[in-house]
N, C-alpha and C positions, 0 to 999 in steps of 0.2 A: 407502466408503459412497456410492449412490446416494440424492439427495432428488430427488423431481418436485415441481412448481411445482403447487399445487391448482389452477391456471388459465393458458391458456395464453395467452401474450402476444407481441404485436408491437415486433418493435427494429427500426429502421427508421434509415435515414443520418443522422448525429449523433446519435443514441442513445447511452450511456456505460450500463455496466456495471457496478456498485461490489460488492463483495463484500468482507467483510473475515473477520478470524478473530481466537479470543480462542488467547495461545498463555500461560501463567503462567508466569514462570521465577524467582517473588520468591523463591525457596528457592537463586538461585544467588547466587555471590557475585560471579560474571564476567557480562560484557556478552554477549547471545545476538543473533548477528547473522544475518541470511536466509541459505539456503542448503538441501540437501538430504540433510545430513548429519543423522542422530535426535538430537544435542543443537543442530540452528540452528532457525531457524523457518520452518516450513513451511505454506505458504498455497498451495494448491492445487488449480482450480477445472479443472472441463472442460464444459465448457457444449457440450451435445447441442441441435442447430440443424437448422433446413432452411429454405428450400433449400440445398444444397450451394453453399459462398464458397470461395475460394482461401485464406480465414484458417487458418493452422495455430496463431499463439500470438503470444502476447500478454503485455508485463508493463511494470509501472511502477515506480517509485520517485522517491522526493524527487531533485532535482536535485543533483546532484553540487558542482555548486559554490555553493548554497546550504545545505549541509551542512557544505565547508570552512569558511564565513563563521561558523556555530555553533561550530565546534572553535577558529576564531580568536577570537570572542566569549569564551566560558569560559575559553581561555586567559590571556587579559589581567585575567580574575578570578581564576584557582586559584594560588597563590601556586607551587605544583609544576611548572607549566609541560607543554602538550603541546607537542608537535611537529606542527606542523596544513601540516609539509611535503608537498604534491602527493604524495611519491615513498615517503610512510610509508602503510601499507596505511587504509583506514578502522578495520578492524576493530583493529588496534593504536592509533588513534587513539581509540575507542571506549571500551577497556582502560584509556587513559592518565585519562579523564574521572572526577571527585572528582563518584560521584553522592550526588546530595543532591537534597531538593526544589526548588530553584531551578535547578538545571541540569536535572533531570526536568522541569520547568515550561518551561522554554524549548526545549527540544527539545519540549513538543508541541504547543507553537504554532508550533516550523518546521515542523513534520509537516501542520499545521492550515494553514496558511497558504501554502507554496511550491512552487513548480512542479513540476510533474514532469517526467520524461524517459520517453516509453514506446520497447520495442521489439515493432514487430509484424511478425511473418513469415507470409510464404505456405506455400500448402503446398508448393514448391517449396525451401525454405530461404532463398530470397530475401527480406527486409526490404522492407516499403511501401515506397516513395517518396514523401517528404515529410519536413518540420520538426517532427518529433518529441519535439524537444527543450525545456525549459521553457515546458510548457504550462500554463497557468492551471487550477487545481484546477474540475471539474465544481460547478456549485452545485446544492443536496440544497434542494428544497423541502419536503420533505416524507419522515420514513422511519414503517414499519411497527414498532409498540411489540417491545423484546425480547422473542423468545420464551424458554422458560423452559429451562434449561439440565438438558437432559435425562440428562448423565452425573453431576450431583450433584457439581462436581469431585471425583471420585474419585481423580486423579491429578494431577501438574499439567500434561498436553497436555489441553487442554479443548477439542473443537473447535468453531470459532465456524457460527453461521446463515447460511446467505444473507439477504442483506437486498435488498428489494425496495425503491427511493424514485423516487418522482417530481422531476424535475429540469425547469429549462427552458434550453433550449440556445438560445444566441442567433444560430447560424447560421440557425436554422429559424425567426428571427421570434420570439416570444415564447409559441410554442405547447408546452403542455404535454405530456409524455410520462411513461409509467408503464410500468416497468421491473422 
């Protein structure tokens, strides 16, 4: 599915990109963890640009070892014990987790709150150069009201809007951008 933007806008250096997507899996009974597999979750944008940049892709996720710190968190609450060992995969780590609304609650404030780790490559396959690694989540001044969910969850892949929000990036000074 192609959406265009009713208007066309300016990204400009330190600009940030947020997109999200709604994916529902409350009908499983297991943990749905990223990936490209038709039961993981798939968020997948391709953003049509010009002039022509050397960016080929782009991704983020919560920091890794601010995600351990959660599995070791929960653990020292769940009477069952995970294994929150480096060398056990996340995703079995994920599996091991007693969900409930307090361990949901706390994973969305690590989600809300923790750094991320991006990797961005050129179009060469080469990786930017630079500290990519726990970066300070963007701050959202401002976003554009939900729009209305036009598949009616029909199923439960629902896919989510782009969302447009105004941010201020404090490398640029305190100047506003809309995105």
């Amino acid at each position: 599915e192609i959406r265009l933007l009713q208007k066309e806008i300016s990204v400009l250096p330190g600009d940030v990109l947020i997109t999200s997507c709604t994916y529902n899996t409350e009908d499983r009974s297991h943990v749905t963890v990223g990936g490209f597999g038709i039961n993981e979750e798939m968020c997948v944008n391709y953003v049509h640009y010009y002039p022509q940049t050397q960016l080929e892709l782009c991704k983020s996720a919560v920091d890794i070892s601010y995600l351990q710190k959660y599995f070791s968190f929960i653990n020292r609450i769940d009477v069952d014990g995970i294994c929150t060992c480096p060398q056990v995969p996340v995703t079995d780590q994920f599996n091991a987790v007693t969900w409930n609304p307090f361990s949901n609650q706390v994973l969305r404030a690590l989600y809300d709150s923790a750094p991320i780790s991006m990797h961005c490559n050129k179009s060469s396959a080469v990786r930017f150069p630079g500290d990519w690694d726990k970066q300070p989540l963007p701050r959202v001044n401002a976003t554009l009201p939900d729009s209305p969910d036009r598949c009616q969850r029909l199923s439960h892949m629902v896919p989510g809007e782009a969302t447009l929000v105004n941010f201020t990036s404090s490398n640029l000074g305190e100047r506003d951008k809309t995105l």
